[in-house]
TORFI-80731 format. One record per residue (C-alpha): x, y, z. Coordinates in Angstrom, 3 decimals. Each point is the difference from the previous one (the first is absolute). Layout:
<rs>
(r (X,Y,Z))
...
</rs>
This chain:
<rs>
(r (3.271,50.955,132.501))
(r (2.088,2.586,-0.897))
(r (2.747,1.695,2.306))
(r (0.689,3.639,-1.278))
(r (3.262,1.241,1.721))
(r (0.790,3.911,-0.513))
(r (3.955,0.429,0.527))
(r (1.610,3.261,1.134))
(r (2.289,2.172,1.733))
(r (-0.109,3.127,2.511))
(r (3.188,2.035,1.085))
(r (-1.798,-0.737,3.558))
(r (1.532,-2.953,0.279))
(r (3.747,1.347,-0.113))
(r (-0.797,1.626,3.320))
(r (1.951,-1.555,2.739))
(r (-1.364,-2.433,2.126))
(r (-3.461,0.148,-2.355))
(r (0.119,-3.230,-1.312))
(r (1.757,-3.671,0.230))
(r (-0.416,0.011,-4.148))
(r (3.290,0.195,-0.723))
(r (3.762,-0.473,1.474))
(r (1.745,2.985,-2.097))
(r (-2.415,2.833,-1.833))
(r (1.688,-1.136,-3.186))
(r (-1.258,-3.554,0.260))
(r (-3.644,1.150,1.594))
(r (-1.272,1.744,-3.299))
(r (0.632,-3.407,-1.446))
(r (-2.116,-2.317,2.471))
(r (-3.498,0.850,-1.916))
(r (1.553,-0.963,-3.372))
(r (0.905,-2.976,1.559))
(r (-2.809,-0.920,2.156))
(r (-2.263,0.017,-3.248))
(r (2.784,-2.093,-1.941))
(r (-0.388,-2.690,3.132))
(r (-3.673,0.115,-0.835))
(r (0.118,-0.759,-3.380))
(r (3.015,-2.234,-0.696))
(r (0.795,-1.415,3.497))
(r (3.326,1.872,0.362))
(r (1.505,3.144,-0.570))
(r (1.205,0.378,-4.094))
(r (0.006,3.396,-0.434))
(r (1.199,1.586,3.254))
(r (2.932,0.082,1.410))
(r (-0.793,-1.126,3.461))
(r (-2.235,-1.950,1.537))
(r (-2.081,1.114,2.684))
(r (1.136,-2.039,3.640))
(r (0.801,1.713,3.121))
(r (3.377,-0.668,2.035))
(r (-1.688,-2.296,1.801))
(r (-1.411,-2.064,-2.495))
(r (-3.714,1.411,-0.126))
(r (-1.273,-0.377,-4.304))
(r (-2.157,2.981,-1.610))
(r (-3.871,-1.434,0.416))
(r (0.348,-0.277,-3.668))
(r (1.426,-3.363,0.692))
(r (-2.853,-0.872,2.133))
(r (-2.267,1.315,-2.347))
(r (1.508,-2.150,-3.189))
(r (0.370,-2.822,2.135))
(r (-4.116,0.155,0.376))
(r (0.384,0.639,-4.130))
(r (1.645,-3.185,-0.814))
(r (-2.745,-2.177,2.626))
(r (-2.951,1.516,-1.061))
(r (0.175,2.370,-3.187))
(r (-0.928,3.035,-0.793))
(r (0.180,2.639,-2.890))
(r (2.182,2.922,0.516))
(r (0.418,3.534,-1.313))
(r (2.778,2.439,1.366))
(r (-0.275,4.239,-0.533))
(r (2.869,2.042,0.316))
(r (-1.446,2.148,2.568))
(r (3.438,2.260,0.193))
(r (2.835,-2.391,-0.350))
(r (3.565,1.615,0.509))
(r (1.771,-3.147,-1.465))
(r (-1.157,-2.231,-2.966))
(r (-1.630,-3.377,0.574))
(r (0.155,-2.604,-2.837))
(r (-3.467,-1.091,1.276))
(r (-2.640,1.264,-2.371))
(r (-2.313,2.692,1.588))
(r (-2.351,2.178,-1.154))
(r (1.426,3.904,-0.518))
(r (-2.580,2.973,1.144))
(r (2.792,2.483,-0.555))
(r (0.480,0.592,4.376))
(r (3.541,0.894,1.108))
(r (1.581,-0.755,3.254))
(r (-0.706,2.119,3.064))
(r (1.366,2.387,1.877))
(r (0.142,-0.188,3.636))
(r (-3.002,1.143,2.252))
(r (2.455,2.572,1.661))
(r (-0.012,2.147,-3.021))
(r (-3.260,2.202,-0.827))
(r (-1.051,-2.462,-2.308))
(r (0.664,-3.582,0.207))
(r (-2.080,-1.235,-3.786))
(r (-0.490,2.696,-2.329))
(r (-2.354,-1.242,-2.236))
(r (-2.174,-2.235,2.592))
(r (-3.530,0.910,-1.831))
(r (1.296,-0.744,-3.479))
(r (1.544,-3.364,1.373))
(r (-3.302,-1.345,1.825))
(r (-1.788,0.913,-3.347))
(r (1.992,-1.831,-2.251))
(r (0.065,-2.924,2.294))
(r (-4.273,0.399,0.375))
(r (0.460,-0.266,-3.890))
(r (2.227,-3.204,0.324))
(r (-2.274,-1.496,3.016))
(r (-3.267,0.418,-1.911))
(r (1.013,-1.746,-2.921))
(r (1.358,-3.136,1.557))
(r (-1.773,-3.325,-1.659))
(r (-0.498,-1.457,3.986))
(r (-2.634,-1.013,2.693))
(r (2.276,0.690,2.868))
(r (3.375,1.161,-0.251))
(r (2.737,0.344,3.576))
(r (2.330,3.469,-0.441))
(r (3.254,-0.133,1.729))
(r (2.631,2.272,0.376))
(r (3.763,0.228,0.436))
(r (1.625,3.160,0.976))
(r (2.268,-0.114,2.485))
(r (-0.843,3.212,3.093))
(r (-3.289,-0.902,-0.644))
(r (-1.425,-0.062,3.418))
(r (1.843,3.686,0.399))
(r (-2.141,1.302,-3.077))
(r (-3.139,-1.891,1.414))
(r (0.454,1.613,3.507))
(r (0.364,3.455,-2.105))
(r (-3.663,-0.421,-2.102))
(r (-1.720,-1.599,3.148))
(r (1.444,3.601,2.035))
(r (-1.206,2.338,-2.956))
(r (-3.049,-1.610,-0.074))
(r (-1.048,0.364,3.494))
(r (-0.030,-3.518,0.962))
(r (1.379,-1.912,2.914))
(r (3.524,-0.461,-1.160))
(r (2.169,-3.270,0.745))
(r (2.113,-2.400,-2.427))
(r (1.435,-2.991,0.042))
(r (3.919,-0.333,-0.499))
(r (2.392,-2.613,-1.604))
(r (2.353,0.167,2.965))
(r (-0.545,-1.792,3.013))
(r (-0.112,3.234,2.012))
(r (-2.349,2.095,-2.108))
(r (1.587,3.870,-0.126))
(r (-3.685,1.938,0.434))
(r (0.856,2.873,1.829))
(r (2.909,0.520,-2.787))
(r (-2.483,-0.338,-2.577))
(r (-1.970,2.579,1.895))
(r (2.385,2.232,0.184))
(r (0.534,-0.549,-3.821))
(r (-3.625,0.645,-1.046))
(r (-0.250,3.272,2.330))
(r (2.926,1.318,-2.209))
(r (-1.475,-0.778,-3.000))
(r (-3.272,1.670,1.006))
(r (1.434,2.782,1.534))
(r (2.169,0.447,-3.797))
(r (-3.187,-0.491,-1.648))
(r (-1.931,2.461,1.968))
(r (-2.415,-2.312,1.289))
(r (-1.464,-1.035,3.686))
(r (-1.116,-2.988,0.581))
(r (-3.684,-0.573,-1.851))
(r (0.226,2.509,-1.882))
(r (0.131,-2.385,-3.491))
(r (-3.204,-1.933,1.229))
(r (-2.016,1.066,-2.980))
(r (2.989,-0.234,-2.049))
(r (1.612,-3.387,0.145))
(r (2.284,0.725,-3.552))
(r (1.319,3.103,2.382))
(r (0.752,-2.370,2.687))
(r (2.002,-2.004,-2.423))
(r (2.107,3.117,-1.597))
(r (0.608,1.342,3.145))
(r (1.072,-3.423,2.010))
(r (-0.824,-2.611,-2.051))
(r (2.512,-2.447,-2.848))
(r (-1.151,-0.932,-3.289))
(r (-1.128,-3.336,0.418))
(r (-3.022,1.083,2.056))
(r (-1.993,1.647,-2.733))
(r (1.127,-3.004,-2.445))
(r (-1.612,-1.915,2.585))
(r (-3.018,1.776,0.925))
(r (-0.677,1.016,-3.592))
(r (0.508,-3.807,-1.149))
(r (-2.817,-0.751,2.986))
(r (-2.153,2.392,-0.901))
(r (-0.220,-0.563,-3.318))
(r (-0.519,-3.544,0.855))
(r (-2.636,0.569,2.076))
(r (-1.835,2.341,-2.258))
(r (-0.048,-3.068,-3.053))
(r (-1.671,-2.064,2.666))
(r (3.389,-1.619,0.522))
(r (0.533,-1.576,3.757))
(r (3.026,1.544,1.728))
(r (2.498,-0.983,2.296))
(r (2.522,2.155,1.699))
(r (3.128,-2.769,0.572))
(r (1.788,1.554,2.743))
(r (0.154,1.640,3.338))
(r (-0.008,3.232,1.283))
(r (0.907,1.098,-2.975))
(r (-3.069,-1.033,-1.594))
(r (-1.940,1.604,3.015))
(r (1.097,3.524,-1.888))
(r (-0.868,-1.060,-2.923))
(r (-3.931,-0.995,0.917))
(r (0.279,3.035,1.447))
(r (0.794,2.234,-2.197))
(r (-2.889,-1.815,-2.331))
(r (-2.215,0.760,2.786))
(r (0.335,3.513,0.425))
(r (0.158,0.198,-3.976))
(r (-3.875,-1.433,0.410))
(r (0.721,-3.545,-1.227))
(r (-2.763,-1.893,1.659))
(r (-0.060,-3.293,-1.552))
(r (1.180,-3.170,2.138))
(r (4.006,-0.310,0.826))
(r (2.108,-2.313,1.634))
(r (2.858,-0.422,1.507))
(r (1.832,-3.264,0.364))
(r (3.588,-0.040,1.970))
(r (1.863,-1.980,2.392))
(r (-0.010,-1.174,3.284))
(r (3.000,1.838,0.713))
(r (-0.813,3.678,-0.669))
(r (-3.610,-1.607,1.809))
(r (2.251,-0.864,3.361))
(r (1.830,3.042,-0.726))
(r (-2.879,2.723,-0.138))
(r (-2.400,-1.651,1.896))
(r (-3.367,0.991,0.485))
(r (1.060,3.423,-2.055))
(r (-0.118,-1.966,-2.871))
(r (-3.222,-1.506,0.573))
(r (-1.726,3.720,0.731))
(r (1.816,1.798,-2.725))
(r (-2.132,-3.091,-2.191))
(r (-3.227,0.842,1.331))
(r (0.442,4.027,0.047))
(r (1.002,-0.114,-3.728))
(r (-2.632,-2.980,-0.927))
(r (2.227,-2.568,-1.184))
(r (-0.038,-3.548,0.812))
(r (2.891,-1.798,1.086))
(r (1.882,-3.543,-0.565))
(r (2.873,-0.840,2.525))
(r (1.955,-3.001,-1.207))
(r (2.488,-1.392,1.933))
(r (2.739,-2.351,-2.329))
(r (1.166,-1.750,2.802))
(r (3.451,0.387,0.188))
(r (0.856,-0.412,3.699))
(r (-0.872,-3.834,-1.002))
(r (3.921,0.391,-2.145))
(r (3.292,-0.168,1.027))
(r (1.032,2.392,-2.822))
(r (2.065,3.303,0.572))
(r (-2.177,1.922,-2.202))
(r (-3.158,-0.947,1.711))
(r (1.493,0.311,3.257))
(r (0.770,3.871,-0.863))
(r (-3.852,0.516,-0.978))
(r (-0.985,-1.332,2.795))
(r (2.476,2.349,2.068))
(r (-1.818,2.927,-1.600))
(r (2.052,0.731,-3.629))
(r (-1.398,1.059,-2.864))
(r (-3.797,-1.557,1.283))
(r (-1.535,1.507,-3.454))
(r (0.447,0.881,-3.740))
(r (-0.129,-0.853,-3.620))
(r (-3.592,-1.078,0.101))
(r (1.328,-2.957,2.574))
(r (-3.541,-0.108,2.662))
(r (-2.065,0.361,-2.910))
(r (1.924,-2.723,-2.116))
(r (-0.137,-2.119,3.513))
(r (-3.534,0.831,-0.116))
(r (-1.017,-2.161,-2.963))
(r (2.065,-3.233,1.289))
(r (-2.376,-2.724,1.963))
(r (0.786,-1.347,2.999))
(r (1.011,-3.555,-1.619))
(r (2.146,2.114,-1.769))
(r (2.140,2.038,2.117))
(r (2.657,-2.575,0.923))
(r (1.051,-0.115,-3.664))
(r (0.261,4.020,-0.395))
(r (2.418,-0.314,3.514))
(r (2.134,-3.018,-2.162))
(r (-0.404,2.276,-3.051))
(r (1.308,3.042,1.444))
(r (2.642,-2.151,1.960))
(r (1.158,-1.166,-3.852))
(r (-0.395,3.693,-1.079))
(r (2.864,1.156,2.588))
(r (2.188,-2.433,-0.716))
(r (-0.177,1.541,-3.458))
(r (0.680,3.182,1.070))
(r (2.964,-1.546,1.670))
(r (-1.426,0.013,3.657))
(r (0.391,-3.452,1.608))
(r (-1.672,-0.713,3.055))
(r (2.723,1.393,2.168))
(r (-0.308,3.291,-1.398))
(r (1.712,2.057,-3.468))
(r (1.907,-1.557,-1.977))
(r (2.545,2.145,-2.445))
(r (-2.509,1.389,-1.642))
(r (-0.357,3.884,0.047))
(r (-2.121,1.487,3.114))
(r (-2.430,2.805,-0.353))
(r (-3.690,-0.452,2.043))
(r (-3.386,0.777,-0.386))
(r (-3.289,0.836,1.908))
(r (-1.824,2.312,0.787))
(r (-6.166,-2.118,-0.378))
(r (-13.764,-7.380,-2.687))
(r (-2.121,0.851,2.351))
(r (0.254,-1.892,3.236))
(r (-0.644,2.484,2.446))
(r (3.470,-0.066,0.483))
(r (0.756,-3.338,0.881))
(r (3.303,-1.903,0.073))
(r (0.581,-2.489,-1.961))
(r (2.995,-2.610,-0.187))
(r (0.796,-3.348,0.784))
</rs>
């Protein structure tokens, strides 16, 4: 199995309130470098932070390499519009960072991105591959492409109170800057994406869709997120068969939303639940009180982990903190930043 993880950055996420990515702006362009750095070495080598709320909530990407080191799997990163270097290796399409959705146009080249990333995606060696993302005001840029497309709009959030009617209010000044009511990109998903839209959604979608068109099976690893993202494929005419695998706390969180928005857009569904209410660890407390919930790949990493298997990727990602200097009373002195936004079952939860 391979776990392909597009990285990026949108200006979005410097709006206030937007996003729990990041304590200062200047350390928040920084958490996707790291989060992919987490993935691939364990810990941050690269960047200068690493990515753990105040409260002692990890970046997924420690749940998500915690599942790497139990059960294995390959792993290819693409710079999908990093602002700050990672010393991970990714793959380079050439895609800058984006601007935010409140100016006339968020991704400037968002055709020319999903085509180089179809190019990429159809020549991947694979059976089945999961595509992640990390891009922190994510679910703000989702809520955007779901608008412009017509569909029914709602997002997840990586705070415990999820800020939807800001992130309204966001999107209707990006598509009143763009010109642009509500529907009106529904035959034009790569508009969508200029208009409202970051740069890691047409890495994403183009990686998928080229997938899918080499007779590749595709997994979207995330959230609501990832609900834009089969989206936009839909109204783009993708057809083939799509899934979605995430976790049982954007499921608790969006409800039966989540379940419809599925079945509208033909996609099955995987729920897994890790389990960590069963811990008396800080950082699985603060999932379980509603942070972060999604990211870096982390319900479709969960995803491929057994049931037998589970209680070692809660031990493993218990060791994992500890490395990243969070004990099981919360941070240690290590530098804070946070991240977050994100099979086929039928859509049933899984978890032991």
């Amino acid at each position: 199995m391979r776990v392909i993880l597009p990285a990026g950055t949108t200006e979005t996420a410097l709006i206030d309130g937007i996003s729990a990515a990041g304590a200062a702006p200047e350390l928040m362009a920084h958490t996707p470098s790291a989060d992919v750095e987490i993935l691939a070495y364990g810990e941050p080598t690269g960047a200068p932070v690493t990515p753990v709320s105040p409260t002692g909530c990890p970046t997924p990407a420690a749940v998500t390499r915690a599942v790497r080191e139990v059960v294995g799997f390959d792993l290819a990163v693409v710079d999908a519009g990093l602002a700050r270097p990672t010393a991970a290796p990714t793959v380079d399409l050439g895609v800058d960072p984006g601007a935010t959705v409140r100016d006339a146009v968020a991704v400037e080249d968002s055709e020319a991105i999903f085509d180089r990333a179809h190019d990429f995606g159809s020549s991947l060696p694979d059976d089945e591959v999961l595509i992640g993302e990390t891009v922190p005001g994510g679910t703000t840029t989702a809520l955007g492409v779901l608008t412009a497309l017509g569909e029914p709009a709602t997002v997840s959030s990586s705070l415990p109170e999820n800020p939807l009617e800001r992130k309204r209010r966001t999107v209707d000044q990006g598509l009143d800057a763009s010109d642009l009511e509500p529907g009106a990109c529904a035959t034009e998903p790569m508009a969508a994406i200029r208009a409202v839209g970051d740069p890691v959604q047409p890495t994403v979608a183009g990686i998928a869709a080229g997938a899918l068109e080499a007779g590749i099976d595709v997994t979207l690893a995330g959230g609501t997120q990832m609900v834009a993202v089969a989206a936009v494929l839909r109204h783009a005419g993708v057809e083939d068969r799509l899934s979605i695998a995430t976790t049982s706390f954007v499921a608790d969180e969006q409800g039966e939303r989540l379940e419809r928005a599925c079945e509208r857009l033909e996609c099955d569904l995987v729920v897994t639940d890790p389990g960590f209410d069963r811990r008396g660890h800080v950082a699985m407390e603060r999932y379980c009180a509603g942070e972060a919930k999604e990211g870096v790949a982390m319900g479709g990493a969960l995803s491929l982990v057994s049931d037998d298997e589970l209680q070692a990727v809660r031990e493993r990602f218990e060791t994992i903190c500890d490395r990243l200097g969070i004990g099981s009373d919360g941070p240690g002195e290590t530098a804070t930043d946070g991240n977050g936004e994100a099979s086929s079952d039928g859509g049933k939860r899984r978890g032991s």
